[in-house]
PLY file of the C-alpha trace (Angstrom):
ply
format ascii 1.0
element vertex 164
property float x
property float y
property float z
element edge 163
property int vertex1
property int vertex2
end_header
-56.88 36.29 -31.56
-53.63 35.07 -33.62
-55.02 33.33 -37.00
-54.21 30.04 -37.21
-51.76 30.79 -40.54
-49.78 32.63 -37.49
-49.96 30.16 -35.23
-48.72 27.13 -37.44
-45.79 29.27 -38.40
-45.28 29.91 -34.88
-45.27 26.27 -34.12
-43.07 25.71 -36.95
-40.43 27.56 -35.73
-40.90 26.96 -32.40
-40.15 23.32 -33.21
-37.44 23.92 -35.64
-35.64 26.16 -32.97
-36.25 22.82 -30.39
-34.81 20.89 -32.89
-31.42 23.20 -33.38
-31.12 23.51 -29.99
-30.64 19.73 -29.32
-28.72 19.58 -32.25
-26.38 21.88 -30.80
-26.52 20.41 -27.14
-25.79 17.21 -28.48
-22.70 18.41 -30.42
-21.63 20.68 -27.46
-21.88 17.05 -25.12
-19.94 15.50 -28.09
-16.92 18.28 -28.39
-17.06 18.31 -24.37
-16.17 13.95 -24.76
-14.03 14.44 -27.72
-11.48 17.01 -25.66
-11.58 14.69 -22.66
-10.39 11.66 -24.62
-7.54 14.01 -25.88
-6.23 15.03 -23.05
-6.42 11.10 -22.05
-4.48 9.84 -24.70
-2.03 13.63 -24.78
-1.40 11.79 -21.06
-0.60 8.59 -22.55
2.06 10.01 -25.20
3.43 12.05 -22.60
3.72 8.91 -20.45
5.40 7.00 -22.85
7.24 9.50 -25.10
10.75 8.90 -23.54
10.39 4.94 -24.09
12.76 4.79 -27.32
15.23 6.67 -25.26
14.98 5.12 -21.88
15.54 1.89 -23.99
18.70 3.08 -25.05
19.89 3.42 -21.75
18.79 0.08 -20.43
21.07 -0.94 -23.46
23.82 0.51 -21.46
22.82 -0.47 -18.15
23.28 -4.16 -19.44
26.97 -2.85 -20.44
27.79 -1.91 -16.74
26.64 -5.21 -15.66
28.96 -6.91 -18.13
31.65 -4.85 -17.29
31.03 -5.63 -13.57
30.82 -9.50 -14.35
33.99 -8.87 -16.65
36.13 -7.35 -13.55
34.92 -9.37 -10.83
36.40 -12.62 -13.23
39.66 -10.88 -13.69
42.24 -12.26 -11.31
44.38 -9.35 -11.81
45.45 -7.18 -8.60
42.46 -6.61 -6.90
42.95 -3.41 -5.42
43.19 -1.80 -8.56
40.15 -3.96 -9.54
38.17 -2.31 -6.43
39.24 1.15 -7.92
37.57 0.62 -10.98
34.52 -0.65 -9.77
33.57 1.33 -7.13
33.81 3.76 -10.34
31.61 1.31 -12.19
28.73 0.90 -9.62
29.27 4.43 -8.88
27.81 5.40 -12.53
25.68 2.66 -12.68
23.77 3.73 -10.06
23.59 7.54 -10.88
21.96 5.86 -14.14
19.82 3.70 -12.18
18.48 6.95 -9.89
18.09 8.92 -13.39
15.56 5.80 -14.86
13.79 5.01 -11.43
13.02 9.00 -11.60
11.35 8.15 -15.37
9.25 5.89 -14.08
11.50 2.66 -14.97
11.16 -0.24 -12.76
13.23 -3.95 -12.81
10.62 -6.82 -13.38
11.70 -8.96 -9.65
12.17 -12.17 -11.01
14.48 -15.21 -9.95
15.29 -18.88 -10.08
12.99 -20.97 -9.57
9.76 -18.82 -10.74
6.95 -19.61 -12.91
7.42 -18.57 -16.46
4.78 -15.91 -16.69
4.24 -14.49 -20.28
3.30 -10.99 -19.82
6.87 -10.51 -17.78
9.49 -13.20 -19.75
10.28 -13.95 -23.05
11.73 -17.86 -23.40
14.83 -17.72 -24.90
15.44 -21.56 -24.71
13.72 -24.55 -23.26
16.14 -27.30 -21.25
15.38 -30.77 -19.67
16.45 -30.10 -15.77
15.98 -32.86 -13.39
16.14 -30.55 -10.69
13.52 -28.34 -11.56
9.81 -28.36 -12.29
7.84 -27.48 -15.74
7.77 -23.94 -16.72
9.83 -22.66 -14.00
12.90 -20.66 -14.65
16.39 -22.09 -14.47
18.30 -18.94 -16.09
18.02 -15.35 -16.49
19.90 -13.87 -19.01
18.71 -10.46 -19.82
16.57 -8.48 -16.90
13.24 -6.75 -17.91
12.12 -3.22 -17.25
8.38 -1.81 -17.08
7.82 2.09 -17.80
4.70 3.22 -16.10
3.26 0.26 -16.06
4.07 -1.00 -19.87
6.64 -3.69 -20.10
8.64 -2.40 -22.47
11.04 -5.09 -22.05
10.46 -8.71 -21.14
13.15 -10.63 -19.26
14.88 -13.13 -21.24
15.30 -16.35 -19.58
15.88 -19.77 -19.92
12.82 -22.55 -18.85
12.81 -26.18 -17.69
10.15 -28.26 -19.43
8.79 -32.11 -18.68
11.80 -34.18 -19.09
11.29 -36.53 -22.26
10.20 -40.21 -21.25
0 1
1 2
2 3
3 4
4 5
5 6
6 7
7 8
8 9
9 10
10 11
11 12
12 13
13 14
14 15
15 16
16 17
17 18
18 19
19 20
20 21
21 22
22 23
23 24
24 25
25 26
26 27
27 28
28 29
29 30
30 31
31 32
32 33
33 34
34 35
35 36
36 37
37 38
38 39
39 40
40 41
41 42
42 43
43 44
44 45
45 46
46 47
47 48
48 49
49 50
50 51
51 52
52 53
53 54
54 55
55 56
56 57
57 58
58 59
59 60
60 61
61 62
62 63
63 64
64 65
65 66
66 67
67 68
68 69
69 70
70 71
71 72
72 73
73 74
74 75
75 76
76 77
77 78
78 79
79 80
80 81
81 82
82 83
83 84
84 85
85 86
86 87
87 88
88 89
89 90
90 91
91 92
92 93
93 94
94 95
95 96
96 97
97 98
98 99
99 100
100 101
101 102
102 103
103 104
104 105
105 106
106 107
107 108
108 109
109 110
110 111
111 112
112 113
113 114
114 115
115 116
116 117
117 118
118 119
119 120
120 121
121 122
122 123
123 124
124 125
125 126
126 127
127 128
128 129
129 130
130 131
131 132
132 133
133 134
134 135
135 136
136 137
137 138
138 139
139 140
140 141
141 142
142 143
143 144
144 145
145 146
146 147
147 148
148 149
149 150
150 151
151 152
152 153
153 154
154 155
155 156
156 157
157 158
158 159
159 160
160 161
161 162
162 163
């Protein structure tokens, strides 16, 4: 028979090796959730690492739409007028194709919507007869989303309760 001096020492560390072992399963669970929330958020700056630039050429996006509003106001000869903007819209859309492919999308919004928020940023408030509370009676800068971020709101112009 083992003496019992033997056997509490085998207990002992029979316990104390228990003990390590769930200490070490537990940290091994641990590492296993701390590299999948890396990855997770490595996704996330990989998603949204290009923002600063793809806002830079939003910048210039809104250029080709003033110089499209610019030419079509010009009553100078049209043809040559046509020339340059078939140029204009030609570019413009290559740099359209080039942001869609990022991930860039236009927030769809028009006259006569509800102010929402999340999507527009109120640039000024107006009395309108013709329209109703918190709906939108101007757009003046559009709004983009990146991978489902707004990363820029549209800037419009609401109607509020006329004054009584």
């Amino acid at each position: 028979m083992i003496d019992s001096k033997k056997q509490k020492q085998f207990e002992k560390l029979k316990k104390e090796k228990d003990e390590y072992l769930k200490g070490w399963q537990k940290e091994r669970a641990d590492f296993i959730n701390y590299k999948k929330d890396e990855k997770e958020r490595f996704k996330e700056v990989v998603r949204f690492s290009n923002e600063r630039i793809i806002k830079s050429l939003i910048a210039v996006l809104d250029g080709f739409d003033l110089a499209i509003e610019s030419f079509l106001k010009q009553e100078k000869d049209k043809k040559e007028n046509e020339h340059y903007l078939k140029g204009i819209y030609l570019i413009k859309g290559q740099l359209e194709d080039i942001l869609d492919k990022e991930g860039i999308e236009k927030i769809k919004v028009k006259l006569g919507d509800s102010f929402n928020p999340a999507l527009h940023e109120v640039v000024a408030v107006i009395e309108d007869k013709k329209s109703s509370p918190d709906t939108i009676t101007e757009i003046l800068e559009k709004g983009y989303i990146l991978n489902g971020k707004v990363i820029r709101p549209c800037r419009v112009i609401v109607a509020k309760i006329k004054d009584k």
